[in-house]
N, C-alpha and C positions, 0 to 999 in steps of 0.2 A: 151645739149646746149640750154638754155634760149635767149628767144628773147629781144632785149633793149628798152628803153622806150623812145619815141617821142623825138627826139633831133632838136631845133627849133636855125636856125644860121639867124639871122635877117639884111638885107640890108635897111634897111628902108626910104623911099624919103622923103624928109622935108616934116615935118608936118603930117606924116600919122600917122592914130593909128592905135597902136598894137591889136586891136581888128579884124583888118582886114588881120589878118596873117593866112597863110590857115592853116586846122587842119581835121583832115584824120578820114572819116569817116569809113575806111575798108583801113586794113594794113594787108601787107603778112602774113603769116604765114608756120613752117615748114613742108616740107614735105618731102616722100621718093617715092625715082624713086625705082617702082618696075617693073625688068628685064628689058627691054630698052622701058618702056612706056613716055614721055616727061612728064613733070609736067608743070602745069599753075601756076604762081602769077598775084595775083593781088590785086590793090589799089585804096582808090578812095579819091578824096582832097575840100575844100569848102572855101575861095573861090580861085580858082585858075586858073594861065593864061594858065602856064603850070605845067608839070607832068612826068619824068624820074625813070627809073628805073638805081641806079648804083649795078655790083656784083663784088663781093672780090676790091671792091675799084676803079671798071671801069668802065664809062658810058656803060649802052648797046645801043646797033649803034640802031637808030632811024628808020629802017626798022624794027625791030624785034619786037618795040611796035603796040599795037593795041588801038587807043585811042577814046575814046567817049566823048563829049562835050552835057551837060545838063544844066537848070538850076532851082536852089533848088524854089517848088512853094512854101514856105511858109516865107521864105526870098531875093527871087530873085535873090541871086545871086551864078554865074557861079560854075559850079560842071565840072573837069575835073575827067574819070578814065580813067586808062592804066593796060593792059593787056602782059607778056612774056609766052613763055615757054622756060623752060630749058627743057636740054636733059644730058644723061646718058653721052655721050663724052664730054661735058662740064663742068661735075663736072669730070671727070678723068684726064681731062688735068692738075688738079693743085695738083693731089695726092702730096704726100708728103710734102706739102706748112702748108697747111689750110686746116678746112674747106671749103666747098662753102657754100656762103651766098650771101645774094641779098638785097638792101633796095629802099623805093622809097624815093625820091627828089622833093617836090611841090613847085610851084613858085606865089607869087602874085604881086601885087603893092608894099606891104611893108616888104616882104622878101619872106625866103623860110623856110621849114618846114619839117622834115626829119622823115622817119618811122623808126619803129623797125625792127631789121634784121630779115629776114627769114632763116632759114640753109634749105641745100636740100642734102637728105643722100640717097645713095644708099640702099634699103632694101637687107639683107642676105635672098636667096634662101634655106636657110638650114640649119637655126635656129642651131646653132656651130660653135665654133670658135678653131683650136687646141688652145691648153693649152701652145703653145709656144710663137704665135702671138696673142693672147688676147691686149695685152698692144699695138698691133697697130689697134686693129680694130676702133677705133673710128676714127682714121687719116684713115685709109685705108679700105675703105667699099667694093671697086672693089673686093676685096680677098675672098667674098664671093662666085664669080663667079667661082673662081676655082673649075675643076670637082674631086679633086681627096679629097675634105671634107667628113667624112663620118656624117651621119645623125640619129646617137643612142642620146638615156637620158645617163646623169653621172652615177645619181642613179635610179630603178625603184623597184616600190614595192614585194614584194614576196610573194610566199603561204605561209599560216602557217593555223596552226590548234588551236583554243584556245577555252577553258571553256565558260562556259556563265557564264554573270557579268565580266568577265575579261575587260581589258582595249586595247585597240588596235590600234598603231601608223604606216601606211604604208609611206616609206619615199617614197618622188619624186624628184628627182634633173632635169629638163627638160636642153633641151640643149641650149646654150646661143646663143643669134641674137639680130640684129638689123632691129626693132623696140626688146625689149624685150618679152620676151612671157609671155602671159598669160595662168595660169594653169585652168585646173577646172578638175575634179574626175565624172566616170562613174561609174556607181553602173547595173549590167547586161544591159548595153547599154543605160542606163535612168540616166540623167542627178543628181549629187548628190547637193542639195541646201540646206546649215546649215542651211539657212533663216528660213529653215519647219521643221527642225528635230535639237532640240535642242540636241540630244544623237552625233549629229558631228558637229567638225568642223574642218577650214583648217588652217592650221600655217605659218608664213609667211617667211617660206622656205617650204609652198607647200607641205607639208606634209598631211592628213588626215588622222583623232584622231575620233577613235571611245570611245566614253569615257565607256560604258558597253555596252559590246557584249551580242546583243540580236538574238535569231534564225532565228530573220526577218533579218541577218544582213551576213550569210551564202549567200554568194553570188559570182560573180568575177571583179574584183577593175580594171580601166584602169586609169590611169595618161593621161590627155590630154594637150598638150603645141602649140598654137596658135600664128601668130602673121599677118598681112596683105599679105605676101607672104606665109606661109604656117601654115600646121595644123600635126602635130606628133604626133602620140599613142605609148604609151609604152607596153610592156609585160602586158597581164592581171595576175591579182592576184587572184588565187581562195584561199578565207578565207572562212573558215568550222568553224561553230561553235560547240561546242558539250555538251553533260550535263552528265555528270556522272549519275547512278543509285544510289538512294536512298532508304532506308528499308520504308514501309509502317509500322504500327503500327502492334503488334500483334493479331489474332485473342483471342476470346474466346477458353479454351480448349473445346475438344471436350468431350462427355462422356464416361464415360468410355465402353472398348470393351467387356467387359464381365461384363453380371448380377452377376452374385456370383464368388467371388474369385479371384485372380489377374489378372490384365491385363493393358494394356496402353492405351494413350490417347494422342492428339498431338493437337498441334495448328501451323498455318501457318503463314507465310507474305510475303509479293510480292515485287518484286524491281518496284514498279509505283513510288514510291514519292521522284524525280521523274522519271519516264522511261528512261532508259538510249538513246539518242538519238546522232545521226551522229559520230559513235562508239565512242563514250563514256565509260567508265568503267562498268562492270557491279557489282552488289553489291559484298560486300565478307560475309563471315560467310554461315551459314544456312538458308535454308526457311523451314525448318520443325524443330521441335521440339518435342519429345517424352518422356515422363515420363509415369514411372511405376504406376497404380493404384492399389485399394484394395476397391473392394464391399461387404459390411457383407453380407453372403450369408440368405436367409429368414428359417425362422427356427418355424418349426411350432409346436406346443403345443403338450402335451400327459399327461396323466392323470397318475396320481401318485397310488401308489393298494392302495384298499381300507382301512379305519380304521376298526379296530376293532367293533362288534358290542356293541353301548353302554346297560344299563345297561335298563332292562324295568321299565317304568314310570307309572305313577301312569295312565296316559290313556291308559294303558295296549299295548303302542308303546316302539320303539327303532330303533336308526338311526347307520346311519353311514355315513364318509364324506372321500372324497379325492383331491385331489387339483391338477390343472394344471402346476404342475411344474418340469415334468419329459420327456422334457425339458418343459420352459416354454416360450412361444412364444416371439419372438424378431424380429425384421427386417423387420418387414412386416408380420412376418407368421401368419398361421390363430389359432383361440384359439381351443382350445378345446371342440370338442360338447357332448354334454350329459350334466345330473344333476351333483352335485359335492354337493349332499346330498342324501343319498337313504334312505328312512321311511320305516320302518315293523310292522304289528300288531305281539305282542307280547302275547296270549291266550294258555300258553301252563301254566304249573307250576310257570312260572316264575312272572308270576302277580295273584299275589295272595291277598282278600281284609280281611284277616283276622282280628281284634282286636289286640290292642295289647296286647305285653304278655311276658311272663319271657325273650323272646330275645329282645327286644325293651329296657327292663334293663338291659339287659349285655350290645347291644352297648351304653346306657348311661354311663355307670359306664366305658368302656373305651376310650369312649371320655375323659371325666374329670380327667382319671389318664394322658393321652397325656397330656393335657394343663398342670397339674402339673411338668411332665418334663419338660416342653419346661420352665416355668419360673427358673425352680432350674438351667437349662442349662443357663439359663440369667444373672443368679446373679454371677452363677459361673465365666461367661465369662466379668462382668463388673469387678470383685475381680480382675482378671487379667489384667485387661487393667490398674486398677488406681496402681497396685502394679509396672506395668512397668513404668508408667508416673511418680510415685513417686522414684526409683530411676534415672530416666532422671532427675530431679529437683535436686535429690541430686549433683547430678556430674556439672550440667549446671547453673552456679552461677550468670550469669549477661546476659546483650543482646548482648555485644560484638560479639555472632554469626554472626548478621546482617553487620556486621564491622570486619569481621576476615579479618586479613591482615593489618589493621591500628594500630598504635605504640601504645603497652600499656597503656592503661588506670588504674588510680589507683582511685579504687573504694571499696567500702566495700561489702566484700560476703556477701552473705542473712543467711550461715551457717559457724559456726565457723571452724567445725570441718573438712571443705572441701575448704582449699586455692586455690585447684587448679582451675585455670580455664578454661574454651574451646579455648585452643588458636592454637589447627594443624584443616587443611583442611582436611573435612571429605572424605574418598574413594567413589567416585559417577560416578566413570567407568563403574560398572556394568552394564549393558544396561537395564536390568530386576527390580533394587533395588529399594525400598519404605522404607520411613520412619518414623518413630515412637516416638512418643513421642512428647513433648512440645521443643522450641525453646528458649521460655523467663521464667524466675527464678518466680518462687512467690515471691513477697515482700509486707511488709506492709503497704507500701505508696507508693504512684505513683509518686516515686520523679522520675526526667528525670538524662539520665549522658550523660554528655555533651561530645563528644568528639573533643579533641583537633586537632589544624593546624597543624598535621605531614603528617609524610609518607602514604600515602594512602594505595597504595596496595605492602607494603613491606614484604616480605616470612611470612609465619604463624611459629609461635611458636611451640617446643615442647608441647607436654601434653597429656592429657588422655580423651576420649572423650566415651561417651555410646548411639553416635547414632547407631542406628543398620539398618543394610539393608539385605535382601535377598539374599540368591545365588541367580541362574534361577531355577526357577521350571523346566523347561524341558528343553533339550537336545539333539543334532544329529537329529533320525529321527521323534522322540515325538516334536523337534521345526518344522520340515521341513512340519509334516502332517500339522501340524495346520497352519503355513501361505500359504499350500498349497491350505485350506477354504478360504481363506481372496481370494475377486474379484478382488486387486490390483496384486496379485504377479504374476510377470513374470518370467521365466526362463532368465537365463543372460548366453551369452557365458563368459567361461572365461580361466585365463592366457593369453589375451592380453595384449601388453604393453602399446597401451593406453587409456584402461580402466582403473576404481576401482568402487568398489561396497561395501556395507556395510549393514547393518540391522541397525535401528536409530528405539527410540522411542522419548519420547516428552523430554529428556535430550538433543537433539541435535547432531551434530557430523560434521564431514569434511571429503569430500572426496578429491582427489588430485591425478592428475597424472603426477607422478613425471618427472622432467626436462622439461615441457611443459608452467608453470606457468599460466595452467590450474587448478581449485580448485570451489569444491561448498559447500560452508557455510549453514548448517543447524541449525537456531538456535534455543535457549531452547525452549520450547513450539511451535515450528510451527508446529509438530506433534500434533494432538488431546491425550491428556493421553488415557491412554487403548488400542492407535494403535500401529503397528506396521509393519515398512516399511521396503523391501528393496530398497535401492535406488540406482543405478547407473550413472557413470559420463562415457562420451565416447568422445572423440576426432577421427572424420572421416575424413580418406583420401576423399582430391577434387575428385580425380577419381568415387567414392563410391556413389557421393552426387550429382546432379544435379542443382545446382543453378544459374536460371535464371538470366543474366545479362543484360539490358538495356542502349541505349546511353553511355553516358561519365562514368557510374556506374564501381564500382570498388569493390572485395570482400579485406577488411580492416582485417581480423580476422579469426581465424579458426573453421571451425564450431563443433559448442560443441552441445552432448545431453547429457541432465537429465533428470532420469523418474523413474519408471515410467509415464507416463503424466496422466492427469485426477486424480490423489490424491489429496486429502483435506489438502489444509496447509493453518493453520492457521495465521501464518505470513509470511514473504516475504523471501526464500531462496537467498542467494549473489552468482552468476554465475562469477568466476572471468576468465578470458582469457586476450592475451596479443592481442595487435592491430602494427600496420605497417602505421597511418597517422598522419603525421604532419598540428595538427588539429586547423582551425580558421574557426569562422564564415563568413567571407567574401570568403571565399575562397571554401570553402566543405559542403555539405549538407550530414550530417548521419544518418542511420535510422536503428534500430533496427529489423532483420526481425525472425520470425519464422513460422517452416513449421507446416500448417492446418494437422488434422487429412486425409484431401483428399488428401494431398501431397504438398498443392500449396505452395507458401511464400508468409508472408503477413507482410506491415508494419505495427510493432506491439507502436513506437516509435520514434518519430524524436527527434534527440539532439538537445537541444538550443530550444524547440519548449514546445508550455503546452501541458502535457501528454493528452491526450484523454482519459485515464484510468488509474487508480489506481493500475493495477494489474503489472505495470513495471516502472520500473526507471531506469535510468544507471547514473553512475557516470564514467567519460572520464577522464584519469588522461595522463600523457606522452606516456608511454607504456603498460598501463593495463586500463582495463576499468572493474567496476562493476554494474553485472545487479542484480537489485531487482525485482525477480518473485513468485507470488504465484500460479502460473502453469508451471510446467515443459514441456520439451518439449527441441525441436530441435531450437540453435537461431544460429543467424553468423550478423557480423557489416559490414555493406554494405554503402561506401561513394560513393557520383558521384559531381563529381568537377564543380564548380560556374565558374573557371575561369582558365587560364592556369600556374595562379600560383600557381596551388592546386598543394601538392607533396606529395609522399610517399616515406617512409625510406627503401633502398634497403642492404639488408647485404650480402659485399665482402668477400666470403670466397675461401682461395688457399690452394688445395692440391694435393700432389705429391705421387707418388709408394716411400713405405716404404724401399723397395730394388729395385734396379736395376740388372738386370743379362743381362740383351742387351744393347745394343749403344743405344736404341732409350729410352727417357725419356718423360712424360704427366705430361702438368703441366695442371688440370682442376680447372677454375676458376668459383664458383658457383655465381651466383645474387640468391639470395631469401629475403624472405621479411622478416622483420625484427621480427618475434615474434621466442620462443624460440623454441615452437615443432617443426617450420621447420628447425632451426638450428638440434635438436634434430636427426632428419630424415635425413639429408644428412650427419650428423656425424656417423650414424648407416650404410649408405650406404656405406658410405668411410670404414668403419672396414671391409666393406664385400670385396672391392674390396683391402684390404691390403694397404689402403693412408695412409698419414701422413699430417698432419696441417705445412705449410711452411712459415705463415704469419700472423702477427696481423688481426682480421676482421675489415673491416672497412665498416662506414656509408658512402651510396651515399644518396642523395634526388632527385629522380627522379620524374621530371615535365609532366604536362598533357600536352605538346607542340606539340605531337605528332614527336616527334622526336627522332630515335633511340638511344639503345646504344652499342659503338663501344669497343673495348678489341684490344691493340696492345703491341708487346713486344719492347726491344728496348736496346743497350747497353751490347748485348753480345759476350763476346770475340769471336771473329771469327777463332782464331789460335784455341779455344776448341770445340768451339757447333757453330750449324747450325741451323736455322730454315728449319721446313719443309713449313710452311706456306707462300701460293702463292701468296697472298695477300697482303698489307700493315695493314688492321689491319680486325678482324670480327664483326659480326653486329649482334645482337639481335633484331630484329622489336620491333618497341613502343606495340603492341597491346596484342601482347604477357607475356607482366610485366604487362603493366597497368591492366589488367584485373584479375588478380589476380586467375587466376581459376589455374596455374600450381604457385606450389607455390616456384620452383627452378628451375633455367635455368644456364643451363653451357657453357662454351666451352672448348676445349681444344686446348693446343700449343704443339705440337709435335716435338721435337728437339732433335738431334741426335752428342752422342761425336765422336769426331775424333780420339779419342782413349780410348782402356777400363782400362786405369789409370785413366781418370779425375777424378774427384771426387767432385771438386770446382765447384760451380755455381753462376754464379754472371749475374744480369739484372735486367730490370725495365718493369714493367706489367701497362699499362697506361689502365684506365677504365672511359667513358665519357658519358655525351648526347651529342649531338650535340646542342651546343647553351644551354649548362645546366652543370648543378655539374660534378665534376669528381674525380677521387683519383689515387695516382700512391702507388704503391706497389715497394721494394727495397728488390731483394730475390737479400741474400749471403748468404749460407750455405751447407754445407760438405752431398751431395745425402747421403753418405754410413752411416752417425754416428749422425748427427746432427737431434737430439729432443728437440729444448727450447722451441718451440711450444705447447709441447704436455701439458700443464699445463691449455691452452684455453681450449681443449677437455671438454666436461660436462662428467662428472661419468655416470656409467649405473645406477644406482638408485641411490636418494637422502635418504636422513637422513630422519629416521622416516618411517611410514605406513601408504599406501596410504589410508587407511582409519580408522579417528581414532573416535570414540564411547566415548559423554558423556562430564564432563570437561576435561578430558585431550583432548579435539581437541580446546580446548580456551585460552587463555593468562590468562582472567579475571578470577579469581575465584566466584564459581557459588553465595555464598551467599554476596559476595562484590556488584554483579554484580544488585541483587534485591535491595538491599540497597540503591544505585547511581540510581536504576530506580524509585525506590518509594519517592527517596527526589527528584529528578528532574523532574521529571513529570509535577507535580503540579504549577501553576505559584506560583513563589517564590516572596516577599518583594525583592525590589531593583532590580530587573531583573534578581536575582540570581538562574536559571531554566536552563532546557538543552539548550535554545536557544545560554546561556551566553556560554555554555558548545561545541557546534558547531560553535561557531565565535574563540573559543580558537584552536580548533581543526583544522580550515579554513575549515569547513563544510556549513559557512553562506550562499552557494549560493543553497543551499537546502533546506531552509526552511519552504517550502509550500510543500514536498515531508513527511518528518519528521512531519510535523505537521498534515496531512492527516490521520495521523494512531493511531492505540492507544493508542501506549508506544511511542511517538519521541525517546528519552531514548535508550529507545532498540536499535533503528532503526538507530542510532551515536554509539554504541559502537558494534554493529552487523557489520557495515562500519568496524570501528575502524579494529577488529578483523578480517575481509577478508582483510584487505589493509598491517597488522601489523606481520601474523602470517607466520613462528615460531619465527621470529627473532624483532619482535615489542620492541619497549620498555617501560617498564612500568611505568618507571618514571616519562617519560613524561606526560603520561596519568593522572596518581597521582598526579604528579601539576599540571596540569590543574584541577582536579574535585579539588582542596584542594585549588585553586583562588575563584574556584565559592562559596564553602563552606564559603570563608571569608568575601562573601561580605553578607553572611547572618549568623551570631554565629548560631542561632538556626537551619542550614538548616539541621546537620546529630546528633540531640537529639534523641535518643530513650528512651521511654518511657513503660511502663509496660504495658499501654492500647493500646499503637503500635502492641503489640506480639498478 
């Protein structure tokens, strides 16, 4: 209730002025009677004769005033004030009317002059009002006085426990009176003032908002609610703040436990960062880590027996030597002491200074018949070379060799008598073969032949050809000694199924293990000519491997070796495997790792990023990815996510027991990650336990949201099958996928017919994240008889060997292949070079990888042939090199001084 403003009723005597009308220096104002204390008003008026007080509309009896008479010294004139008190039975006598209010009345010469009301309210003893009489307490203040009100807050704060950084709201409803209350917040008995601490403040409904909870902020909370007659605390609140534990980074490994020969070594980390405090979680995973090492044990030197003594010299000595190489120090060891020449005075018969004499002509005379043979053995063996070169000439009529595989050319033979010309693909399977003879015709002028815009690499022709090559010179264990010399060879376990292994020389080859869409491209030349490799491809169980995973990091791919490691390749082998990320720059950061000779893994590669080195590449495609390496070795694709939209491809696969012979039936539903060797793996596991495939597999994409995924069934006849499942649906933890180290995870649904006729199954398998992808599954199918599934199954092996030696592991034919490398190479007229030849191909985003190297060339049809083989096609290929060809006529001339 507001007070009103100066109401002036004027009586005025002739002729006064309104200047002399009194006006109130000091006018009532309200107040509240607290418990039966009296309250004063009071007024004061200028100029005035007199000065009354009236309340709720009645003069007060003139006893009751207290009046003083002054007068103002800087005007003179007359100052009345008047004094009342009310009392507490005063304002109760008109309950139910009115307020009580009171005003003063001044009086002068030229009227009177009226103040603004005062109201005078009983103050409530106990700040509440029931919830029923609310809507009288403003008329009805006495009702305070009643003893049977009780004196709680509506709402009072409560404990709770929260995070640090969290945000923090304690509600306070204090309880309602008159005067109303005021709030204010206690922080352990110390007054809380947002004024100092911008981290709170208070809402106006009284609430206090911690806006991040801080450890200074652990404490206990009181609601405080005040008013002139009392002061109310509410329940304290004890708020505990608390921090979860955090992983500290990893130590260095340690060194290894053993100087010579195997042993492990480990690194640590600690939950400080930060300490888990006011129990808080403590970290999860591991704080030790262990891997296996390998120290070359030191190997000390020993002297080889001695040579022979040589022959005595004309200083009547002769020596002899032996060498440090049995063994020969390695690893630290120490060399071998002593000389590694030994001198002897030779004084016996054997140095003799005779003259010379009839023997000094004999050995002249067979010296000179020696050098006689050796040239008759020269001329002999040149007759033989040109007789073989001459009829290679005969048979090989034009260059077309360089060009076999491209649409007849009509050109004139060099010899009448020999139409035919080289138009089949020579046999260069044999791993061993060399060959002989010239490639280009003799002619009598260096005319060029042009060849025409056709078919490029369309089937070679029937005909007859006289290249010759070699069997193998050796054989079984005549091959096995001699690479058993060679420092590369290693012994290979074998009949694993996901290995292949092979022997390659510098013809090239493919290894591949089948159903995995695992494969390592070997190409022509990356072997040095004259060596010879075994080389191996391996696909290892996670269990097997140990790879180190960090933060939000994620293994993408399954880890492949090839090796031996430390062999000389001359150009870059194509590592192909299949990958599980749905891959963008904004979103994933990928890096190429492989394991060091000491065990560790090392980024050898960031995608999207400039290589660091020449000696790797990778090409990221949807599902596969290819690595170009000239060091073999152990690699795997390791993503870790930028943001929480980063996702990986998860594959839903469902399978059920092939027969049923009991009521109870397992439907287990795998997650694994989407590449084919682990499809491979759990379809090999399902044969062992007698499954059957009951459903399409389908893609999820599972999000780094940190949020699991659930499997629930749904929609099964109840008059047939039951769930055993106690649950509504099961949960796979996020941490568990994301991480990639188990590469399937299942569950099973356990349900049981109500009788051993059913046969029919019918429901719906819902598979989710929470807050992310999901897929449902529609099984209808007959347990006893129904196979339409079984067609997904992958075969136990694919078409073809897993490793194939030579050109038959290529699409391209070998001397097509030199042809397309030696015309594109070279920067062409018109831009017509391999570059035109990789923007055809959609290879353009690798042109500083291709251009780094010797042969670009190679290095787009080497791609070509990992990304195309078995099933590439070649057409395509052929129109494209037969665009670039046109934009240069002269780009595929062969010419006589080409050969």
């Amino acid at each position: 209730a507001g007070a009103q403003q100066s109401a002036t009723v004027a009586n005025p005597v002739s002729g006064a002025s309104p200047d002399l009308l009194p006006h109130f220096q000091l006018e009532p104002e309200d107040v509240y009677i607290v418990k039966n204390k009296a309250v004063s008003l009071a007024c004061r008026a200028t100029p005035a004769t007199q000065i009354y007080f009236k309340c709720n509309g009645e003069w007060v009896h003139q006893g009751d005033h207290v009046t003083q008479q002054s007068t103002d010294r800087s005007t003179g004139l007359p100052v009345m004030e008047v004094r009342i008190e009310v009392t507490r039975q005063q304002v109760e006598k008109i309950f139910g009317l009115e307020e009580y209010w009171c005003q003063c009345v001044a009086w002068s010469s030229s009227g009177t002059t009226k103040s603004q009301k005062a109201f005078v309210r009983i103050a409530c003893e106990c700040l509440w009002w029931p919830r029923w009489d609310r809507a009288l307490a403003p008329a009805a203040p006495h009702l305070c006085a009643s003893p049977d009100l009780r004196k709680n807050f509506e709402q009072e704060p409560m404990a709770r426990e929260v995070s640090i950084e969290q945000g923090i709201v304690l509600p306070c409803r204090p309880p309602e009176g008159i005067p109303p209350a005021e709030v204010e917040w206690l922080r352990n008995e110390e007054l809380v003032d947002p004024a100092l601490d911008a981290n709170v403040y208070v809402t106006p409904e009284h609430s206090l908002v911690l806006r991040q909870a801080r450890l200074a902020d652990t404490a206990n909370y009181t609601c405080v609610a005040k008013n002139i007659v009392a002061r109310r605390r509410s329940a304290s609140a004890a708020i505990t703040v608390y921090v979860n534990g955090g992983w500290s980074t990893w130590t260095q490994w340690s060194g290894c436990s053993t100087s010579c020969g195997r042993g492990w070594q480990k690194r640590s980390r600690t939950c400080t960062n930060p300490t888990p405090l006011n129990g808080g979680a403590f970290c999860e995973g591991q704080n030790v880590q262990k891997t296996a090492c390998t120290t070359l044990c030191p190997v000390d030197g020993a002297w080889s027996e001695w040579s022979k003594w040589s022959v005595c010299g004309a200083e009547c000595t002769h020596w002899r030597s032996r060498e440090c190489s049995e063994p020969a120090p390695r690893n630290g060891g120490r060399d071998c002491r002593g000389s590694e020449l030994d001198t002897r005075n030779c004084t016996s018969e054997l140095c003799s200074h005779a003259t010379p004499g009839a023997e000094d002509v004999a050995l002249y005379v067979g010296l000179v018949a020696v050098a006689v043979c050796l040239v008759l053995l020269l001329l002999v063996g040149v007759l033989v070379y040109c007789r073989k070169k001459g009829g290679l000439d005969a048979d090989v009529a034009d260059s077309s060799i360089l060009t076999a595989g491209f649409q007849p050319v009509s050109i004139k033979p060099s010899k009448a008598d020999n139409p035919s010309l080289l138009t089949i693909q020579p046999d260069l399977s044999t791993a061993t073969m060399t060959y002989q003879g010239s490639l280009c015709p003799r002619q009598d002028g260096p005319a060029k032949l042009q060849l025409p815009n056709g078919h490029l690499l369309s089937p070679l022709g029937a005909g007859r050809h006289t290249l010759h090559h070699s069997s193998p010179a050796i054989e079984g264990a005549d091959f096995m000694a001699r690479l058993s010399t060679q420092s590369y060879f290693r012994s290979l376990p074998r009949g694993t199924t996901n290995m292949a292994y092979g022997t390659f020389n510098f013809l090239g080859g493919r290894l591949m293990i089948p159903n995995t869409g695992i494969s390592l491209l070997i190409p022509p030349d990356a072997i040095p000519r004259g060596k010879i490799y075994e080389v191996y491809l391996t696909l290892h169980k996670q269990e097997e491997v140990r790879l180190p995973l960090a933060g939000c990091q994620t293994l993408l791919s399954p880890i492949v070796s090839c090796g031996p490691p430390g062999v000389l390749l001359t150009r870059p082998a194509i590592l192909a495997m299949g990958h599980c990320v749905e891959a963008s720059a904004e979103n994933w950061s990928i890096r190429l790792k492989k394991q060091s000779c000491e065990g560790t893994w090392e980024d050898v590669l960031q995608l999207g990023a400039e290589p660091c080195t020449e000696l790797y590449y990778c090409q990221l495609e949807a599902q596969a990815c290819y690595v170009f390496t000239e060091q073999l070795g152990r690699f795997a694709l390791v993503g870790e996510s930028l943001s929480m939209a980063a996702s990986k491809r998860l594959k839903l696969v469902l399978f059920a027991p092939a027969a049923c012979p009991s009521l109870e039936y397992n439907i287990r539903v795998y997650c694994l990650s989407d590449t084919q060797d682990v499809l491979k793996e759990v379809i090999q596991l399902e044969k062992q336990l007698g499954g059957q495939l009951i459903g399409a597999p389908r893609v999820l994409h599972f999000k780094d949201s940190y949020h699991n995924l659930r499997l629930s069934i749904h929609d099964m006849p109840s008059s047939l099958w039951k769930s055993k499942l106690l649950a509504s649906y099961q949960e796979i933890p996020f941490y568990h996928i994301w991480s990639g180290l188990q590469p399937f995870l299942h569950c099973t649904f356990t349900l049981e017919r109500l009788s051993p006729s059913t046969c029919e199954l019918a429901c719906k398998i819902w598979v989710w994240q929470v807050e992310g992808d999901g897929q449902s599954f529609t099984v209808n199918f007959n347990i006893a008889k129904d196979t339409r599934f079984s067609d997904w199954l992958v075969p136990d092996s694919e078409v073809g060997a897993p490793a194939l030696v030579g050109p038959s592991a290529f699409k391209i034919p070998f001397l097509i292949r030199q042809k397309i490398i030696s015309s594109l190479d070279p920067p062409g007229t018109r831009g017509a070079d391999w570059r035109t030849l990789a923007q055809k191909l959609n290879l353009d985003s690798h042109l500083s990888f291709f251009a780094s190297k010797p042969s670009p060339t190679a290095m787009i049809l080497n791609l070509w042939e990992a990304r195309h083989f078995p099933n590439g096609n070649l057409s395509q290929l052929a129109t494209a090199v037969a665009e670039v060809g046109k934009q240069d006529g002269a780009l595929f001339a062969v010419s006589e001084a080409e050969c």
